[in-house]
Backbone as JSON, one array per atom type, in Angstrom:
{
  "sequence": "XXXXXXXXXXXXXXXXXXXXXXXXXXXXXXXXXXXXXXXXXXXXXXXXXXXXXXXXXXXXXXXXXXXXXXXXXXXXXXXXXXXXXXXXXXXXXXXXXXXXXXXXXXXXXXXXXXXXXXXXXXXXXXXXXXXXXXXXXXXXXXXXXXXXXXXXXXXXXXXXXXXXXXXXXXXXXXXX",
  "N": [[7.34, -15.13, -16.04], [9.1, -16.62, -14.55], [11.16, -14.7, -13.91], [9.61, -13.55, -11.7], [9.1, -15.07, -10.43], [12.09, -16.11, -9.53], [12.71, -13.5, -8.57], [10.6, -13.38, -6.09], [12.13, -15.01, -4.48], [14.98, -13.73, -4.42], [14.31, -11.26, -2.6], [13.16, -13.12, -0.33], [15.75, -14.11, 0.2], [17.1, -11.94, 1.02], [15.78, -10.46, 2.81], [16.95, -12.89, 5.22], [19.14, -11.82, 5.43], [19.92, -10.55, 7.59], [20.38, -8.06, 10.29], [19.81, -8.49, 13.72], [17.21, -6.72, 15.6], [15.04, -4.32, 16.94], [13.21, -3.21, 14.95], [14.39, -4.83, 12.26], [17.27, -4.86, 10.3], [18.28, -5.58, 7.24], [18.44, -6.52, 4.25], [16.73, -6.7, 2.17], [15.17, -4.1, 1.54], [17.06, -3.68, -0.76], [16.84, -5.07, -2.08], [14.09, -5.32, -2.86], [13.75, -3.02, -4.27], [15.81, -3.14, -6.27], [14.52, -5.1, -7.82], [12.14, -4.02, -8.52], [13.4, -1.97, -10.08], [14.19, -3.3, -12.29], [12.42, -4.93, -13.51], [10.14, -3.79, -13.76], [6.73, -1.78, -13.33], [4.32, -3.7, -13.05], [5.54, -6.65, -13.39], [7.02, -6.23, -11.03], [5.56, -5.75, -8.92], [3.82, -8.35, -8.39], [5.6, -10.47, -8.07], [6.23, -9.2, -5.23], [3.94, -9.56, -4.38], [3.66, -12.25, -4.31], [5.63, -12.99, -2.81], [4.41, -11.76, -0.37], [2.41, -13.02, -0.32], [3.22, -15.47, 0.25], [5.14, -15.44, 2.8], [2.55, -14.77, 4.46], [0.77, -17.28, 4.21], [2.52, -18.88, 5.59], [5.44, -19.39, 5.41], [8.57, -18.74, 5.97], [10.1, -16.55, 5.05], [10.56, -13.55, 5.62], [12.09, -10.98, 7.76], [14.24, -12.7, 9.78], [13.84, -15.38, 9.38], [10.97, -15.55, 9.92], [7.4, -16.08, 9.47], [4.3, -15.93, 8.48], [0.76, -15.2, 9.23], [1.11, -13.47, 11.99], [3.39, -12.12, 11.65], [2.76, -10.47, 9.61], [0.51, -8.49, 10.78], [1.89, -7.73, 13.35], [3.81, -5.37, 14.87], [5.79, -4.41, 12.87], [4.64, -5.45, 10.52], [3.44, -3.57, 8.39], [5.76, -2.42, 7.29], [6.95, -4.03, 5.81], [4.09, -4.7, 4.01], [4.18, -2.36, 2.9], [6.06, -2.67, 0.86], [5.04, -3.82, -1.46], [3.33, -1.53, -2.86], [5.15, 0.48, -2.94], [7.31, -0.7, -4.47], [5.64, -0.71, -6.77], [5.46, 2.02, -7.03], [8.38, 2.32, -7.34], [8.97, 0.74, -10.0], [6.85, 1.64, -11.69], [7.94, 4.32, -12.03], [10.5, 3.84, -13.0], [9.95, 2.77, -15.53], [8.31, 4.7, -16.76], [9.53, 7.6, -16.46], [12.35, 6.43, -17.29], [15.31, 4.48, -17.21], [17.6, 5.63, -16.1], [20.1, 6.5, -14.05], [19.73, 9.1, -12.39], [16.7, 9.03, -12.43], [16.35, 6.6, -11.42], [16.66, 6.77, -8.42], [15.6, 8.46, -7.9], [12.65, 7.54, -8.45], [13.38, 4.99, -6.8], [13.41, 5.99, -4.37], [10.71, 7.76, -4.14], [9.07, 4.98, -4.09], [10.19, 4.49, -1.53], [9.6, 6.13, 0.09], [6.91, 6.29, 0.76], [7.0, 3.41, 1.62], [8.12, 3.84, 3.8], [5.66, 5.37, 5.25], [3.93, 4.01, 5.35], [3.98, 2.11, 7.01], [5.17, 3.35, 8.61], [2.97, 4.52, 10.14], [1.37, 2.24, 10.43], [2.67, 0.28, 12.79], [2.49, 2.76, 14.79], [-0.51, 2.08, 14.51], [-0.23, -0.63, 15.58], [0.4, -0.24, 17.86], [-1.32, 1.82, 19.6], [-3.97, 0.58, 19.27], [-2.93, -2.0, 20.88], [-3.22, -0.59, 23.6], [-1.12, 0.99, 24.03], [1.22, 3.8, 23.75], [2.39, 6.01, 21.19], [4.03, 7.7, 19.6], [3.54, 9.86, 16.58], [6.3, 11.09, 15.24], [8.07, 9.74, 17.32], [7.85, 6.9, 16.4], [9.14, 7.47, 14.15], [11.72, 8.18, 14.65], [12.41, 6.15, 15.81], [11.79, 4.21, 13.64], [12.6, 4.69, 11.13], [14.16, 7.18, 10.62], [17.39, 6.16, 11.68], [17.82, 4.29, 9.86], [17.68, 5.78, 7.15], [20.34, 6.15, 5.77], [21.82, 4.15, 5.48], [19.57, 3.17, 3.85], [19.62, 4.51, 1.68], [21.91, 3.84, 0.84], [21.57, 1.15, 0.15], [19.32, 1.67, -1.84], [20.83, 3.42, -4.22], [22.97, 1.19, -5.33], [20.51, -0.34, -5.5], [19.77, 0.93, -7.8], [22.0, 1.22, -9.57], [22.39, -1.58, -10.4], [20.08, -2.19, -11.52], [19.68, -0.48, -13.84], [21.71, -2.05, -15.12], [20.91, -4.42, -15.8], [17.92, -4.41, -16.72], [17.67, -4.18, -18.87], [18.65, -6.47, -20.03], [16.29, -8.12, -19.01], [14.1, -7.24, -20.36], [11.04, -7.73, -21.15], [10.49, -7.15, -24.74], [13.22, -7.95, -25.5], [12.62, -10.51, -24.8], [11.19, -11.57, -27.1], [11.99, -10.57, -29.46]],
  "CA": [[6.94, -15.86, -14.86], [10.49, -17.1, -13.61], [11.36, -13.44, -12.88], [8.69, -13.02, -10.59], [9.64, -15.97, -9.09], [13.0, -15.65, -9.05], [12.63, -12.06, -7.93], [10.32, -13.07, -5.1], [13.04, -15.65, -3.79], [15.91, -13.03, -4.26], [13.93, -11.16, -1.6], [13.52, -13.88, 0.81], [17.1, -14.31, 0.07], [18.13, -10.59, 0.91], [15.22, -10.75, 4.36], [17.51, -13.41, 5.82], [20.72, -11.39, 5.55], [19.56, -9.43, 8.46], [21.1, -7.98, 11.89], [18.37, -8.38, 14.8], [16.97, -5.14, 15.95], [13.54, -4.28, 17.24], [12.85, -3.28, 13.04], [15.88, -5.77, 12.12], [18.26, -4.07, 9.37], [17.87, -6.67, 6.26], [18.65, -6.12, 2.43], [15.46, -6.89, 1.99], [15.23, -3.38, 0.56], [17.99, -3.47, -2.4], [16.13, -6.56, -3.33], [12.58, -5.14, -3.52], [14.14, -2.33, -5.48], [16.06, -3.67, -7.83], [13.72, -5.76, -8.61], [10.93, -2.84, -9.1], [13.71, -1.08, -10.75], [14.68, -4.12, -13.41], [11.24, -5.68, -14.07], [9.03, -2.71, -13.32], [5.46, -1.97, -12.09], [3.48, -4.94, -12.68], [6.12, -7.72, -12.87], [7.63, -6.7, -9.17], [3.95, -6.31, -7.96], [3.71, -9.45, -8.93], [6.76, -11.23, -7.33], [6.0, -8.39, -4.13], [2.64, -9.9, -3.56], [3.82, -13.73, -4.38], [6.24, -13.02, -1.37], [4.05, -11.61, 0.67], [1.24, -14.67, 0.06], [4.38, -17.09, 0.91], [4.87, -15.37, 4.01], [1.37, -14.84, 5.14], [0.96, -18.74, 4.69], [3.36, -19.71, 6.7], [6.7, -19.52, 4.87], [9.63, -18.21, 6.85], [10.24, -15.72, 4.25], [10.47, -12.6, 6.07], [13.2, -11.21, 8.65], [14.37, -13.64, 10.94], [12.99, -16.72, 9.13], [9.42, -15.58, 10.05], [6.19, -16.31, 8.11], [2.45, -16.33, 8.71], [-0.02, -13.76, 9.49], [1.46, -12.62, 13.04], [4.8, -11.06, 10.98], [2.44, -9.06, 8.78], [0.0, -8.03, 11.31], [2.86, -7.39, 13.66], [4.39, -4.17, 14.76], [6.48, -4.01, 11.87], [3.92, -5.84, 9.01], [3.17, -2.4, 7.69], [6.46, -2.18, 6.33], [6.59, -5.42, 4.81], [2.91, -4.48, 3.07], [4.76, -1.33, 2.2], [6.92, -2.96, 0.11], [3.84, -3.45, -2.78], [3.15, -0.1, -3.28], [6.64, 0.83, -3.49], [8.02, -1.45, -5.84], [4.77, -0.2, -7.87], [5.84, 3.44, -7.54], [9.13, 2.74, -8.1], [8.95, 0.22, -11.01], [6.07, 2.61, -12.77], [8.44, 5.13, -12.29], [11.49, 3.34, -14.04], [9.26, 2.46, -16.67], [7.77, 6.19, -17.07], [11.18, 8.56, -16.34], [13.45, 5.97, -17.48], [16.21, 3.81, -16.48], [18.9, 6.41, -16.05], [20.32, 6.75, -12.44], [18.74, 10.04, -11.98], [15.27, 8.68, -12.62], [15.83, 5.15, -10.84], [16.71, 7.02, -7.64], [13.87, 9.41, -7.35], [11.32, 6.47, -8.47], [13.29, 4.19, -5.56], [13.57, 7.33, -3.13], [8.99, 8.23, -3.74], [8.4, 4.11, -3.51], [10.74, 4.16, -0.41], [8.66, 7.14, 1.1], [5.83, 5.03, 0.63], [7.41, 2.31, 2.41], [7.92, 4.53, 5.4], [4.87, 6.4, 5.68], [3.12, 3.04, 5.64], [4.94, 0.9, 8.46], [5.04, 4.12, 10.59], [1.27, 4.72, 10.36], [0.84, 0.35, 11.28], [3.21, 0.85, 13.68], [1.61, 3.74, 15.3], [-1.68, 1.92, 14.88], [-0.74, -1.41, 16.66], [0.5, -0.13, 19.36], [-2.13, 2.22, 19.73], [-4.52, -0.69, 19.48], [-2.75, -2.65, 21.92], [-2.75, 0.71, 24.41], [0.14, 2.07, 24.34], [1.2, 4.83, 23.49], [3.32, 5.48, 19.83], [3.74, 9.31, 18.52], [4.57, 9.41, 15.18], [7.51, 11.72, 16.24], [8.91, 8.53, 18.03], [8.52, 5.99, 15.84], [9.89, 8.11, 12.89], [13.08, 8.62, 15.07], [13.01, 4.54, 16.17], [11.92, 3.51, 12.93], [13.35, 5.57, 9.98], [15.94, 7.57, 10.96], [18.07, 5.11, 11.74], [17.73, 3.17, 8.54], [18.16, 6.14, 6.38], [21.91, 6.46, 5.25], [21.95, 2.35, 5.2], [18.39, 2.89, 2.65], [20.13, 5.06, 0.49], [22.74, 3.23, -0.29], [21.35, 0.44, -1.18], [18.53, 2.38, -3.19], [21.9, 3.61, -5.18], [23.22, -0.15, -5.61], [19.79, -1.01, -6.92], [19.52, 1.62, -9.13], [23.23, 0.78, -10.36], [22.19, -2.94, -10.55], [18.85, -1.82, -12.12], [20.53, 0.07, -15.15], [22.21, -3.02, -15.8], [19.7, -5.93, -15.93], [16.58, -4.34, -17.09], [18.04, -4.66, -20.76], [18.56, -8.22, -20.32], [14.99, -8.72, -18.65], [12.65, -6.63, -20.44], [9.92, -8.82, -21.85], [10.83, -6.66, -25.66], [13.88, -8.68, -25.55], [12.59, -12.25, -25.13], [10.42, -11.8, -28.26], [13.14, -10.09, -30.56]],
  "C": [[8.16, -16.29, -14.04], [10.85, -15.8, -13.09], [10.8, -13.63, -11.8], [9.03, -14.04, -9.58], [10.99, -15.78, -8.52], [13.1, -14.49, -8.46], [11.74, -12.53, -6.0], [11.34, -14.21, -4.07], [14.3, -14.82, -3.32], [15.39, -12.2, -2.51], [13.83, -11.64, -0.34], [14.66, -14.37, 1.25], [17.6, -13.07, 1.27], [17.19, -10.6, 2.43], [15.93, -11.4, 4.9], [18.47, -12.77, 6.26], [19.88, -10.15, 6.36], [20.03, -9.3, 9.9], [19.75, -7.44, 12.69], [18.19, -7.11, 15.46], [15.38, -5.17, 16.25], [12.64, -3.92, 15.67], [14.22, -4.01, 12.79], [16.19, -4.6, 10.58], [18.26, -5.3, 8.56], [18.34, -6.15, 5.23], [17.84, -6.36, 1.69], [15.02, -5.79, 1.25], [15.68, -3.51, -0.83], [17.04, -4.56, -2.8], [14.57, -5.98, -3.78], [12.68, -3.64, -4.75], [14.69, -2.12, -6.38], [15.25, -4.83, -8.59], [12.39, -5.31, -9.57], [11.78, -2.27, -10.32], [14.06, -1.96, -12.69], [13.17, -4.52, -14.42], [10.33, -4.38, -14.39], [7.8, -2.86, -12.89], [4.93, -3.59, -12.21], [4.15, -5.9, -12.29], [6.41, -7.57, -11.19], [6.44, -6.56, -8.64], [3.96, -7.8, -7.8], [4.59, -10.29, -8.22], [6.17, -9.89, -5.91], [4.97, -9.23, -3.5], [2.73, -11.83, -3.75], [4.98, -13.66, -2.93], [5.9, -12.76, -0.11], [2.88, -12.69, 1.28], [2.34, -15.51, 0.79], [4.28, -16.77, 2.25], [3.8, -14.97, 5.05], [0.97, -16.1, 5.51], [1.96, -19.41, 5.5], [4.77, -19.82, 6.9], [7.43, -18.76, 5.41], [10.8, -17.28, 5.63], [10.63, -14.37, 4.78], [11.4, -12.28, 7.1], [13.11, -11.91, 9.33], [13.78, -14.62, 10.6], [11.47, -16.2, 9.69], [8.94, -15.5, 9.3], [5.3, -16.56, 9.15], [1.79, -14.8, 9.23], [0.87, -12.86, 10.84], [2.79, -11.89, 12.44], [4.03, -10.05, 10.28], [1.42, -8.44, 9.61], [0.62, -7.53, 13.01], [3.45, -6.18, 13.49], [5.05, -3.17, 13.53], [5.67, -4.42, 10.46], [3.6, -4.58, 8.36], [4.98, -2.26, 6.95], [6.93, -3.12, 5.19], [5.5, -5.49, 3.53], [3.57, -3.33, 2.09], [5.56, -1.48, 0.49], [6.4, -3.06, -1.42], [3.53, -2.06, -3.38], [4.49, 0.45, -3.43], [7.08, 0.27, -4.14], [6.89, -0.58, -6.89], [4.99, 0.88, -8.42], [7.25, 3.67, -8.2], [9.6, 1.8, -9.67], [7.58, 1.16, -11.94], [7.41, 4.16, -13.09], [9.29, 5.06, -13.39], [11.05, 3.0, -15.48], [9.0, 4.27, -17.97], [9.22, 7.14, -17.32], [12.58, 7.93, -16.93], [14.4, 5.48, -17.02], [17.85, 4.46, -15.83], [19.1, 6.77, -14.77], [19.79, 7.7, -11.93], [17.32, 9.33, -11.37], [15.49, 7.38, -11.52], [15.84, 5.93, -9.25], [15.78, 7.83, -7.07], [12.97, 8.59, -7.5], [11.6, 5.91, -7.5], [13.2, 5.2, -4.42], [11.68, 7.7, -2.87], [9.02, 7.41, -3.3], [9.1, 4.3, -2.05], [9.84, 5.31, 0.53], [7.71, 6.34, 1.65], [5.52, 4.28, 1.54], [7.26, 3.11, 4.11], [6.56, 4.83, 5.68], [3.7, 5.22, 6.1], [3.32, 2.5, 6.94], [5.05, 1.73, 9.19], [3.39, 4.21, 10.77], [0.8, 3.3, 11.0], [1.81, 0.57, 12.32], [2.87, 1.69, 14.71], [-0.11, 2.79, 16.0], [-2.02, 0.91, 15.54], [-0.45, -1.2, 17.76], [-0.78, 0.68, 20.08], [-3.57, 1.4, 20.19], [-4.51, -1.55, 20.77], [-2.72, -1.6, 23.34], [-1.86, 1.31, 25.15], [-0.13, 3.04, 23.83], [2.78, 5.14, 22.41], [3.3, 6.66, 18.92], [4.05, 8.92, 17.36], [5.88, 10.22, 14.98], [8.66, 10.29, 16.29], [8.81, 7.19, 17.33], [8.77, 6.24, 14.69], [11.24, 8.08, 13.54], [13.44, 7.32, 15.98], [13.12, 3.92, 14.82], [12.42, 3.7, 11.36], [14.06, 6.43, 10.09], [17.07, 7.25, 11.11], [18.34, 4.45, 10.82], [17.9, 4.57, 7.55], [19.36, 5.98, 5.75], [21.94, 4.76, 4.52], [21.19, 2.57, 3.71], [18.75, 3.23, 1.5], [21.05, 4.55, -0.65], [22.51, 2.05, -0.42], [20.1, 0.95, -2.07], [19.72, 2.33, -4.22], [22.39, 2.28, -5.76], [21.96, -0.68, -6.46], [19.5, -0.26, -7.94], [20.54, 0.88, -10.16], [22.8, -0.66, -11.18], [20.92, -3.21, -11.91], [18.89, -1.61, -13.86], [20.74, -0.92, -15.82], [21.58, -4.41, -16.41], [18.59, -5.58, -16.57], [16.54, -4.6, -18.51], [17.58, -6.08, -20.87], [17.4, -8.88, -19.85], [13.85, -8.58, -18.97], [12.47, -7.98, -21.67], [9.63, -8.27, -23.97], [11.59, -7.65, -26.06], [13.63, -10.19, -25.82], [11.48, -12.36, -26.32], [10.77, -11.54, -29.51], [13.84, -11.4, -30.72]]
}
């Protein structure tokens, strides 16, 4: 239970440390994947969706100190939601394939697909909504292209990070 907490604070930690941008640039990643990659599926669900209740209620959790429904139903809230299902894929993964840098990077590399394919599709669909107009073309090449190279490396950092902690956190351990 303190993981999850602590894990979903690290997050709101790593959302702050962010440079403003129409999708702001955050570390908000490395944190939701080393945390998938340390704990694995259920625990970072678990802290994922205790961070995303905080900042649905109100809590200024999320880039730029924002919180409450208009951040997750917001242009960008699809990648924020994203973030559940990707920790899931890539903490089942780490669990399943193993903790070995290979494996953590292809489990954080599917959930991170994930992440994209979600937040461009909401993306797409509020603007659409609101009637504009929002190829998925164009906001693949506003909203993930750009953030690749950055994503990668910290995927790699949380793998690295991942490797190292999951020893000292798996729930095996505190019962030995």
């Amino acid at each position: 239970m303190a993981y999850i907490a602590l894990s979903a604070a690290l997050i709101s930690l790593c959302a702050w440390l962010s440079v403003p941008a129409p999708i702001p640039f955050t570390m908000q990643t490395f944190a939701v994947f080393a945390v998938a990659g340390t704990l694995g599926a259920r625990r970072s669900a678990l802290a994922l969706g205790t961070y995303i209740l905080l900042g649905a209620l109100g809590l200024p959790v999320f880039a730029g100190f924002q919180g409450g429904a208009g951040a997750l139903l917001g242009a960008t809230g699809g990648y924020i939601l994203g973030f559940l299902p990707a920790a899931l894929i890539a903490g089942a993964g780490a669990e399943r394939l193993g903790r070995g840098l290979p494996a953590l990077l292809f489990s954080m590399a599917a959930g991170l697909v994930c992440c994209y394919a979600m937040g461009t599709a909401w993306y797409v669909a509020v603007y659409a909504r609101a009637g504009g107009q929002a190829g998925v073309a164009a906001v693949l090449s506003a909203c993930v292209l750009p953030f690749i190279p950055a994503d990668a490396a910290k995927l790699l950092l949380a793998a690295l990070l991942s490797k190292r902690l999951a020893p000292l956190c798996s729930p095996e351990r505190r019962r030995g």
